[in-house]
N, C-alpha and C positions, 0 to 999 in steps of 0.2 A: 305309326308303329306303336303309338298309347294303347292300349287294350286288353282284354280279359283275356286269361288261361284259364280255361275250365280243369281241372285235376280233379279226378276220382266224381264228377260230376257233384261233388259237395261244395265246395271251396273254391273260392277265385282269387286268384293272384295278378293284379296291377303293374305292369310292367310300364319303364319311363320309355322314353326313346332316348336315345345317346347324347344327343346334343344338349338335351335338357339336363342333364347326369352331367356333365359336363361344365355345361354352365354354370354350375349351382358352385363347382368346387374352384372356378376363375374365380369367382364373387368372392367366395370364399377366402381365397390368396390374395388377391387384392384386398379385401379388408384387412388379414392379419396385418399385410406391408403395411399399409398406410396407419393402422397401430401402431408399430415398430418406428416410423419416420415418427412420426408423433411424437412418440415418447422421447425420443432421441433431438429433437427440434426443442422440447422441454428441457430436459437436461442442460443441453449446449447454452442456451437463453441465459438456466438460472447460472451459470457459471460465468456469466458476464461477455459470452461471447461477442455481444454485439458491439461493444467496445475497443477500442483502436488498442496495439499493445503499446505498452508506455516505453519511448525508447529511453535507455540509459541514460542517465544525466553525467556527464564528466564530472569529479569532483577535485577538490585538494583536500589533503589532510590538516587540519589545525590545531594545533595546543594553543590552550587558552590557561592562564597560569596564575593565581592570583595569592600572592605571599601576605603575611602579617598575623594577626591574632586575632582568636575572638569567633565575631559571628554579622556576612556580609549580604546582602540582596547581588544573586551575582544574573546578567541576563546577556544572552550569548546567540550566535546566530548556528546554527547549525545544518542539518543537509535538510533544504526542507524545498519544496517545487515554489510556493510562495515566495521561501526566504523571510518568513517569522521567524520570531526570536521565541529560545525556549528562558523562562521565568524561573531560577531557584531562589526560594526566601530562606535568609538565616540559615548560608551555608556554612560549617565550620570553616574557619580558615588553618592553616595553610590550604585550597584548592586547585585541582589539576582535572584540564579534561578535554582528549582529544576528540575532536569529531570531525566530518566530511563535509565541506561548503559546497558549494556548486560552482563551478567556472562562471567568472562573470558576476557572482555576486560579494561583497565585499563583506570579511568578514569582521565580527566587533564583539565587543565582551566590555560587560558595564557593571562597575561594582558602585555600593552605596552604603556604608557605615548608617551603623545606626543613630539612636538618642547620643550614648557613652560612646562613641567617636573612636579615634584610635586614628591608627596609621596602616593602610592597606595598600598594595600595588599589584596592577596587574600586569601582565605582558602576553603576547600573542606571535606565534612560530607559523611561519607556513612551508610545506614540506621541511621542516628541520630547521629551516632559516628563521632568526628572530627578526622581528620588523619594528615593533614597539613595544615601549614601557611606558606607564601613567600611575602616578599615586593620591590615593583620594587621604584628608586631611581630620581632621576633628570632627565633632559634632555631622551626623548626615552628608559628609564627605562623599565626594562621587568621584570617579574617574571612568576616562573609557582609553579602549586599547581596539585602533583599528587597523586595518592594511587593504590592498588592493588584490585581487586574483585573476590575472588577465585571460579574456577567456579561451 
């Protein structure tokens, strides 16, 4: 079916056969798709898709509560997958700060007077219930205030 049309005996015009015209515009589609999967297999990737979703961690809530005067190194455990402790230096005192522990992990709150000492205490609530008090003393005084959170 490939071949010449003579028109006006000047000019020829090249005609396809169908199948070929055809094929050309499959190829065609099939390339845009497989662009389109592409790009979209990229996206997904950089959004982290390949990673499992993190299931909720239960928590409790805790006040951590530290009275006295001055200025205390306070270091506390807070919602963390670890269960590190977060570090504040030379917090004013009186300090108050609720955060979210994790079921199972137990939480603590550590204070430390400085050079000039003084008198600090801490105490620690879980869901609303007080569980402990500690008081750190003169000179580089420490205390800690811990409890249990059953998981």
């Amino acid at each position: 079916m490939n071949g010449e049309i003579e028109t006006d005996g000047q000019s020829t015009v090249e005609t396809k056969a169908v199948g070929e015209i055809s094929n050309r515009r499959v190829v065609a589609v099939v390339m845009v798709l497989l662009a389109v999967f592409c790009a979209a297999f990229a996206g997904y990737s950089s959004l982290g898709g390949d990673e499992p979703e993190r299931e909720a961690v239960p928590t409790a809530a805790v006040t951590y509560r530290i009275t006295g005067t001055g200025h205390a190194d306070v270091s506390y455990l807070a919602r963390s997958a670890g269960g590190g402790a977060t570090v504040e230096s030379r917090v004013e005192l009186p300090w108050r700060k609720t955060v979210h522990v994790p079921l199972g992990k137990d939480p603590a709150v550590s204070i430390q007077l400085g050079k000039d000492g003084g008198e600090a205490s801490c105490a620690l609530a879980v869901r609303g219930e007080h569980k402990q008090r500690a008081t750190a003393f003169g000179s580089y005084g420490r205390a800690i205030c811990t409890a249990g959170i059953p998981e």
